[in-house]
N, C-alpha and C positions, 0 to 999 in steps of 0.2 A: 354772337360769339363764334357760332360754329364757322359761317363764313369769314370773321376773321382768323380763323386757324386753320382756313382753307390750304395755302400755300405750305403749312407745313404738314398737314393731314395725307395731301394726296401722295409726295413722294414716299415718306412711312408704309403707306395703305400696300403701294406698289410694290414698295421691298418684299414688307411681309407677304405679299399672295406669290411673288415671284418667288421666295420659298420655301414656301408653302408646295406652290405647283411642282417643283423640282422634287420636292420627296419621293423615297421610293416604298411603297408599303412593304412591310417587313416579315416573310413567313410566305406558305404556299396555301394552295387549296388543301392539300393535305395536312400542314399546321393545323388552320382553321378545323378539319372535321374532329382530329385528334383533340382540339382545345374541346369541342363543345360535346364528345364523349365525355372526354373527364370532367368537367361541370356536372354531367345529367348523370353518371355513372348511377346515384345514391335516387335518384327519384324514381318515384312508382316506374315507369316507363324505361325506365335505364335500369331496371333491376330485371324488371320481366323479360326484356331481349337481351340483357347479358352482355350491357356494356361493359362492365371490366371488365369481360374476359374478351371482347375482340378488343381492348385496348392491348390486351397482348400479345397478339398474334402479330406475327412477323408483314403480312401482308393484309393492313390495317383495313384498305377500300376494299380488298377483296372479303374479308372477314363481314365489314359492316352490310354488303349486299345480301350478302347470306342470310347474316342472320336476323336483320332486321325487314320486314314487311312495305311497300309499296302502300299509301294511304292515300284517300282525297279522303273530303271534307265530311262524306257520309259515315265511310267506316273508320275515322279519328271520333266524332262524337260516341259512337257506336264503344269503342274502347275508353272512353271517358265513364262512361254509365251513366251512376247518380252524381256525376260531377258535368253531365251536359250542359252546355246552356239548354238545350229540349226538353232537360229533364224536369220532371214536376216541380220543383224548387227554383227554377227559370234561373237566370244567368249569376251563379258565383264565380268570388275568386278560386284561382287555380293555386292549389299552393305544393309542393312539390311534384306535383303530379308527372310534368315531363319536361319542368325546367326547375331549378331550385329556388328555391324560396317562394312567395306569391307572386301571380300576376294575376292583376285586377284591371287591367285596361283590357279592351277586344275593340277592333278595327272591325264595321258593319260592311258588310258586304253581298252581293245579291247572286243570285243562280245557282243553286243546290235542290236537289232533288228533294231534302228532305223539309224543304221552309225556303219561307221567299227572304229572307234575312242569316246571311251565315256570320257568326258572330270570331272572327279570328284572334287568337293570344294577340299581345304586343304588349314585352314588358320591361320594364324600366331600362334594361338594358339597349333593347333592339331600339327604344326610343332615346337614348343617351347616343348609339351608334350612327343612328339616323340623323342626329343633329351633327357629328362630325362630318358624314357624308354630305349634306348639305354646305358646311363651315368649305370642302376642299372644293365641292361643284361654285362655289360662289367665287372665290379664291380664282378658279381660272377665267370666270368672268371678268372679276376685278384686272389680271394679269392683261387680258385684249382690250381693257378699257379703263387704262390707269387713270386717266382723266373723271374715272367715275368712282370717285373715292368714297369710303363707307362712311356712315353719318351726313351725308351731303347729298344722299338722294335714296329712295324707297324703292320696297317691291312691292307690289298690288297683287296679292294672292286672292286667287278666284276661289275661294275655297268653300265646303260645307260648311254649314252654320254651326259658328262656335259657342251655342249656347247649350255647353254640357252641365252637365253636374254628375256627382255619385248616386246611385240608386240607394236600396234602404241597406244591399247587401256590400254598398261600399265599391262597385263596379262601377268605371266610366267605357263609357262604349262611343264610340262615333265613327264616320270616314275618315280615312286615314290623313288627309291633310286638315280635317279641324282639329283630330288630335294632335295633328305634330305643330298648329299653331297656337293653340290651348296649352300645351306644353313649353313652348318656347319663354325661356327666359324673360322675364318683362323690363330688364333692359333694353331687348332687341323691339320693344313697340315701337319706339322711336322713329325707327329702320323701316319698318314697313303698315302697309296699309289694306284694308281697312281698320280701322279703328272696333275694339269688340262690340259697340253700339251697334256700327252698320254691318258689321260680319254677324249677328243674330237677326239682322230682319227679315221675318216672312211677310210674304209671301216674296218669290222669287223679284217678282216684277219691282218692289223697293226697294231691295237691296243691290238691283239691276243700276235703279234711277241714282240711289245714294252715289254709287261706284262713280258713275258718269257725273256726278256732282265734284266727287271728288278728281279724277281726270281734268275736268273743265278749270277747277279752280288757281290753278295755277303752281302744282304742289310739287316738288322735286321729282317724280316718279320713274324711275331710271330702267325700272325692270317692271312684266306684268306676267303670272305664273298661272296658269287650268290649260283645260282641255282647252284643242283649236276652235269648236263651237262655239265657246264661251268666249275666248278669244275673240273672236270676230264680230261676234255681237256685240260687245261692248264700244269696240272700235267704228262698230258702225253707228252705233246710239252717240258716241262721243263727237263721230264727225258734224252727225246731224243735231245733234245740240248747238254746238260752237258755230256751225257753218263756215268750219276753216278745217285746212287739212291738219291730221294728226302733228305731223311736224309740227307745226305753228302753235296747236293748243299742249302739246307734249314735249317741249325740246329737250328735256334728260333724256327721254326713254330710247335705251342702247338694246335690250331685248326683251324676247316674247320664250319664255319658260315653255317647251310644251309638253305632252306626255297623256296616255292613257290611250290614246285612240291615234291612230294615221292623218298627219297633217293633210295628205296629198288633196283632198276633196276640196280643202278651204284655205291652198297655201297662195294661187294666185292673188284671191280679192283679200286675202291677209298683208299679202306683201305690196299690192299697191295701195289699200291704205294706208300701212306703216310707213310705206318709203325705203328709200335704200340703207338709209342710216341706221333701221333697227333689221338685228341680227336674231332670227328663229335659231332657237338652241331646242333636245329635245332631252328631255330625262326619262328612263325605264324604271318606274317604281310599281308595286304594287302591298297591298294589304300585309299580304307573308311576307315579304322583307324588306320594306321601307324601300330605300334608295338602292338599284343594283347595279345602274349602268347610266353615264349621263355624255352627252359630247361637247367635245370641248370646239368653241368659237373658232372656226378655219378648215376643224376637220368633216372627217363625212365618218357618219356614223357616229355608234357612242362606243366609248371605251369601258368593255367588262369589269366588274369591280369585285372581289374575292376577297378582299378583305376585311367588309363589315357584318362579321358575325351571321354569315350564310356559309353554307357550303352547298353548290349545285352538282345535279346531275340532269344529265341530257339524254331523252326517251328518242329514239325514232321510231319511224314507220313501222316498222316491225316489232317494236315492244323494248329493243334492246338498249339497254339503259349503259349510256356511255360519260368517263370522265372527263379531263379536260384534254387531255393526251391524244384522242383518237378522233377527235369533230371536224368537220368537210365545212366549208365553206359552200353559200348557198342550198343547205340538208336545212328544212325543217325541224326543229329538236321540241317536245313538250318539254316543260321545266321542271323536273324536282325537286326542292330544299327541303334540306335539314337547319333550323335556327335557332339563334340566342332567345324566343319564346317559346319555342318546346316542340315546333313542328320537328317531327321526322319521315323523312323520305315522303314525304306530302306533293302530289298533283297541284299546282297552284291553275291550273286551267290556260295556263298563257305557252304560246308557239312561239319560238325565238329562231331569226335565222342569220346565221354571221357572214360579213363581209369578208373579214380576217379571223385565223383562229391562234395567231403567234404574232403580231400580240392579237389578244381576244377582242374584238370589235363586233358588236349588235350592230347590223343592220337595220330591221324592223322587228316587230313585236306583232301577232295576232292572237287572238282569244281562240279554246277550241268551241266551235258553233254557237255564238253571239254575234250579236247585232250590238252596239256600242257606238254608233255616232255622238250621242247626246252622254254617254260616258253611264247607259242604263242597263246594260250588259243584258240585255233578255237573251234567252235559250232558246232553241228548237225545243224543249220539253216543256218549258212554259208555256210557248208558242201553241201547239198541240194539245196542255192541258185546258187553254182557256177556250179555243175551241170545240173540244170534246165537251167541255159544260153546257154549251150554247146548242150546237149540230152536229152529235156525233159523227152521224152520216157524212158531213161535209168533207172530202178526201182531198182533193187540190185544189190549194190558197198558199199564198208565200208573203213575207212583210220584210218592209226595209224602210231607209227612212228617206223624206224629201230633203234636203237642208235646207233649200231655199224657204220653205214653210215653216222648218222643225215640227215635224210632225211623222208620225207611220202612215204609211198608205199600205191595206190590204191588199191583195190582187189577189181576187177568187175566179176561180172557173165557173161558168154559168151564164144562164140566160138573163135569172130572175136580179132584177138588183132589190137585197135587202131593204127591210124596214127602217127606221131611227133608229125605233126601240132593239133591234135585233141590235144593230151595229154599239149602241152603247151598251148592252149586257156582254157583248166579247170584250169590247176596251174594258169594261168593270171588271172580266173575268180575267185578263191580262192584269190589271192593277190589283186583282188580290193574288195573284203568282208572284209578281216582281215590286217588291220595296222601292227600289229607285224610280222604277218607271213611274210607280204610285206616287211617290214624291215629286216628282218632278212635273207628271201631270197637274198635281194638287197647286202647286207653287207659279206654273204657265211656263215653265221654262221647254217643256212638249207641249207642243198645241194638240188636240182632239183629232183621233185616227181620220184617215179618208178611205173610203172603198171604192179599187173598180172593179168593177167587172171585166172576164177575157172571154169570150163564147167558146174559144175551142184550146184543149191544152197543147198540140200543136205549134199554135200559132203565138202562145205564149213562149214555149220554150225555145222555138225557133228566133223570135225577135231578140232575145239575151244570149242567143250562142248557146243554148245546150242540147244535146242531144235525147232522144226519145226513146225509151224501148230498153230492152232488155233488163240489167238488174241495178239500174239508175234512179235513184232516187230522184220525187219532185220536191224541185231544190224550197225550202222551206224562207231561209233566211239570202236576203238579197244588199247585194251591192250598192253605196249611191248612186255608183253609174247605172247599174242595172235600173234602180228605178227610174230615172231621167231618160232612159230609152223608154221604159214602160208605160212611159206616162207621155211620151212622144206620141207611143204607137196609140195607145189605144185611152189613154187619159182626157 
């Protein structure tokens, strides 16, 4: 039936995303912060910093800097209390605390000082907004590829496994794209794939083969949405199944969704297996506020988003926390949101640097000191503490990842090359710091660390370009390039 309602599907499909596309959002960055003061005025958190009374000050951003505090994720739990997820009673709903009403969903997430698991709000709202954001980034795909009308071909989301449920206190937790596909209307199954059967199979390695099952079978799949790792693995497992090019076992597919981590390491062998025909698009989402920036098919760069239920500010170099009015092009900025789940003025840990700043256009995205190829975010303080467990003593060692293998490769300084046993007590010591890492190790989607050894640190720091001496740190967390010279030189 659907294909015979082809011809009148796709002209309709067109119309609507072309205007759709054409809208203009409605309100400023300043709207937004004003709306989501007056929301939280009345909750614990909007009472204690005195939201209604800098809704009334004349000079509203300037009031809210003042008088409200600078957070990351340790000292937000820390002002939660007895309502932490940390806290003895482990993870309840939030309910007016610093958004109104309940939220009982939390987005998992890895690198905090205080737990290898940070459990961030998302509530109904952020996740209602997140799906319009989604509804408009689709919209302009459909717009570059009206021949790719909805109902008549899938996305293939690489996502965490959607096999959630409530806990006993009524909390659903997960990664932020199995909640948002756990969430998703079950009209929209149709639409996309996997199927929740094969989106909950562990180990990784099943629900790898299921995926490429599905790819191979002949299935409309128009679009395929994860990180570029994931990405390219599939496409490699799907060529060497079929033993035909992509094209031939895939002809819907117009693009490759990407987001979370820098294409550039795996955009060539991405784009020669895809072919000309599919088009790399990239979206800027993270945990704190769903969908914030996506580009649209033609342009460069993604286009800034200010209108779902965030309000940013932008830290630089020096501390100084800047709005939308005063940002430089190519300036590094950390990100701070205030959002429709209760963050305020919260560190999300991600570096943003713009092409354009009128209109607002993301460049690229970096993490502050993470390592994230495989989308595991590990820290220089995990790094360090899983160390410290093993060989206090040990002082310069650096880790990064191979792609070619998926895998971390150590690089320590030294004569002696460690034992087995040594080297799998640090990978253990790394997997009870980092959640993800541990997952992904468990699942094979990271293969088992490798070690080498460098005799002198010299000649280590010399082979990657850095400098020696004075009050330079040895650099901890390393480049895929860096490693693939590394492992040139002395691998």
């Amino acid at each position: 039936m659907t294909r015979l309602l082809a011809p009148l599907i796709k002209p309709l499909a067109g119309a609507w995303a072309r205007r759709r596309t054409q809208r203009r959002p409605s309100g400023t960055p300043h709207d937004t912060l004003r709306d989501l003061l007056t929301r939280a005025q009345n909750t614990r958190y909007g009472k204690a910093y005195g939201f209604a009374d800098v809704l009334r000050q004349p000079d509203l951003f300037a009031a809210f800097q003042q008088r409200v505090p600078v957070l990351d994720y340790d000292t937000w739990v820390q002002w939660l209390g007895a309502r932490s997820p940390l806290a003895a009673a482990g993870v309840q709903p939030l309910v007016d605390e610093a958004w109104p009403g309940r939220v009982d969903m939390f987005c998992l997430s890895s690198g905090t000082t205080s737990g290898r698991t940070k459990f961030v709000p998302y509530s109904a709202e952020m996740a209602s907004i997140n799906r319009k954001a989604a509804i408009d980034f689709f919209a302009h795909l459909l717009a570059d590829q009206p021949g790719q009308a909805p109902l008549l071909s899938q996305t293939l989301y690489m996502a965490g496994s959607t096999n959630l449920a409530r806990d006993e206190n009524g909390v659903l937790a997960g990664d932020m794209s199995a909640l948002t596909k756990y969430l998703a209307p079950r009209l929209l199954d149709r639409l996309t794939q996997p199927p929740p059967e094969v989106a909950s199979l562990e180990p990784w390695e099943r629900r790898l083969n299921a995926l490429v099952d599905i790819c191979c079978s002949g299935k409309a799949v128009g679009a395929i949405s994860g990180i570029p790792i994931w990405q390219l693995t599939l496409l490699e497992a799907v060529a060497a199944r079929s033993g035909r090019s992509i094209e031939e076992t895939m002809p819907h597919l117009r693009f490759l969704i990407h987001g979370g981590m820098a294409i550039t390491p795996y955009r060539a062998k991405i784009e020669a297996l895809a072919g000309p025909r599919v088009t790399t698009v990239e979206v800027y989402a993270a945990s704190e506020i769903g969908i914030g920036a996506f580009q649209v098919p033609g342009e460069q760069g993604m286009r800034f988003q200010h209108h779902y239920g965030v309000f940013y500010e932008f830290e630089d170099d020096q501390g100084k926390l800047h709005g939308y009015a005063d940002l430089e092009v190519e300036t590094p900025y950390r990100v701070v949101v205030s959002s429709c789940s209760g963050l305020w003025r919260y560190r999300i840990g991600d570096v943003l640097i713009f092409r354009s700043v009128n209109p607002l256009v993301l460049d690229r995205v970096g993490r502050d000191k993470t390592t994230s190829a495989f989308d595991e975010k590990v820290t220089e303080q995990e790094l360090q503490r899983a160390m410290m467990a093993v060989t206090p003593s040990f002082a310069d060692f650096s880790l990064g990842p191979d792609i070619e293998t998926r895998r971390h490769v150590w690089f320590l300084i030294g004569e002696h090359q460690p034992d087995a046993a040594w080297a799998d007590r640090l990978d253990q010591g790394l997997r009870g710091e980092n959640q993800d890492y541990d997952d992904y190790r468990g699942d094979g989607r990271i293969n088992p660390p490798r070690l080498v050894m460098v005799p002198q640190r010299g000649t280590f720091l010399e082979a990657i370009g850095r400098a020696e001496g004075g009050q330079r740190k040895f650099p901890r967390l390393l480049s895929p390039e860096e490693v693939q010279t590394l492992l040139d030189t002395f691998g």
